[in-house]
C-alpha positions in Angstrom: -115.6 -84.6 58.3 -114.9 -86.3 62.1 -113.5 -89.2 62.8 -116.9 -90.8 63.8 -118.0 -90.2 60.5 -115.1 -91.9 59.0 -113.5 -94.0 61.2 -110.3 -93.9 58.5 -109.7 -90.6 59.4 -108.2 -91.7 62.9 -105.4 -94.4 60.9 -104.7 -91.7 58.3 -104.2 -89.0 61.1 -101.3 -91.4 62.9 -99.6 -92.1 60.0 -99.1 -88.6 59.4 -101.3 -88.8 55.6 -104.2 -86.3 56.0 -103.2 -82.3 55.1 -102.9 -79.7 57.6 -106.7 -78.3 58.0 -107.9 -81.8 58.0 -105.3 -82.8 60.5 -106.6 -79.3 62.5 -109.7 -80.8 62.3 -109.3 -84.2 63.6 -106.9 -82.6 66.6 -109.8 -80.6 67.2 -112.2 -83.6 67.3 -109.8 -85.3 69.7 -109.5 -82.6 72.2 -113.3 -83.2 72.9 -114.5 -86.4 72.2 -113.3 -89.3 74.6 -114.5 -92.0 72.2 -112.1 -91.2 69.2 -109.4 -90.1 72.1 -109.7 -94.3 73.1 -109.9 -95.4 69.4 -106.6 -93.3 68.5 -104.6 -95.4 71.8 -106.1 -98.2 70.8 -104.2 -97.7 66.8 -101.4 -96.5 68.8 -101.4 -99.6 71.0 -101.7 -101.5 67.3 -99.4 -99.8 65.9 -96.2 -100.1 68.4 -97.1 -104.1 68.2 -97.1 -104.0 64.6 -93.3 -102.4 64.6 -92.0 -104.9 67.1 -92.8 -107.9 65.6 -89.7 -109.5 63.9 -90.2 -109.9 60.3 -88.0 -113.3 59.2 -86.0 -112.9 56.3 -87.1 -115.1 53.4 -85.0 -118.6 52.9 -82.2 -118.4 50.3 -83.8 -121.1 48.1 -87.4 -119.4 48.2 -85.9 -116.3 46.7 -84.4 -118.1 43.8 -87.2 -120.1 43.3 -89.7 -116.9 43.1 -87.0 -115.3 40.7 -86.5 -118.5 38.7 -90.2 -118.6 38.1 -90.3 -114.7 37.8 -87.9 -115.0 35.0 -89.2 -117.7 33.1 -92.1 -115.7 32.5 -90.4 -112.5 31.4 -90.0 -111.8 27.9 -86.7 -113.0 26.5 -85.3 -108.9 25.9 -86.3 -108.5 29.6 -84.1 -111.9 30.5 -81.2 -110.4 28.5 -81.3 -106.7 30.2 -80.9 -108.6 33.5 -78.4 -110.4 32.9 -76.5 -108.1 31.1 -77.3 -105.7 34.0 -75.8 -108.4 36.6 -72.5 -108.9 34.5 -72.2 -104.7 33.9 -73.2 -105.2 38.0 -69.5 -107.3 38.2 -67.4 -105.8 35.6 -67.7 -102.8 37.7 -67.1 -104.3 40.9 -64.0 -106.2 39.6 -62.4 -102.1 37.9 -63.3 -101.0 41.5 -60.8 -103.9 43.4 
């Protein structure tokens, strides 16, 4: 299959997802069609812009709130592993001191 067929296989050929004779294939595609050559800068292009952006971390109090509510719908046994996960979590960080 060629990329003009399925215009997927361009994204899945950058991000390093299709297997070696399909890969083989698309390389060879690329070396003679100018079209998909453009389309693959182009997701190139998209793609650089896409890593650069700054992702904000979320606020403190949204975290707690989306675990809070997270929580609260969890079955109680589910509650009780956590927490008795967190306080295993501090017992071993207070041996390690």
């Amino acid at each position: 299959m060629h990329p003009q067929q399925d215009p997927s296989l361009l994204s899945a050929y950058l991000d390093g997802e299709l297997g070696p004779e399909e890969a083989g294939q698309v390389e060879s595609h690329l070396q003679s069609c100018h079209a998909c050559q453009q389309e693959l800068s182009s997701l190139k292009a998209i793609q650089q812009a896409i890593q650069g952006v700054n992702n904000p971390a979320m606020p403190a109090e949204l975290v707690a709130e989306i675990e809070r509510h997270t929580l609260a719908r969890q079955s109680w046994w589910r509650r009780l592993y956590q927490r008795l996960q967190k306080s295993f979590r501090g017992i071993v960080r207070a041996v390690k001191r």
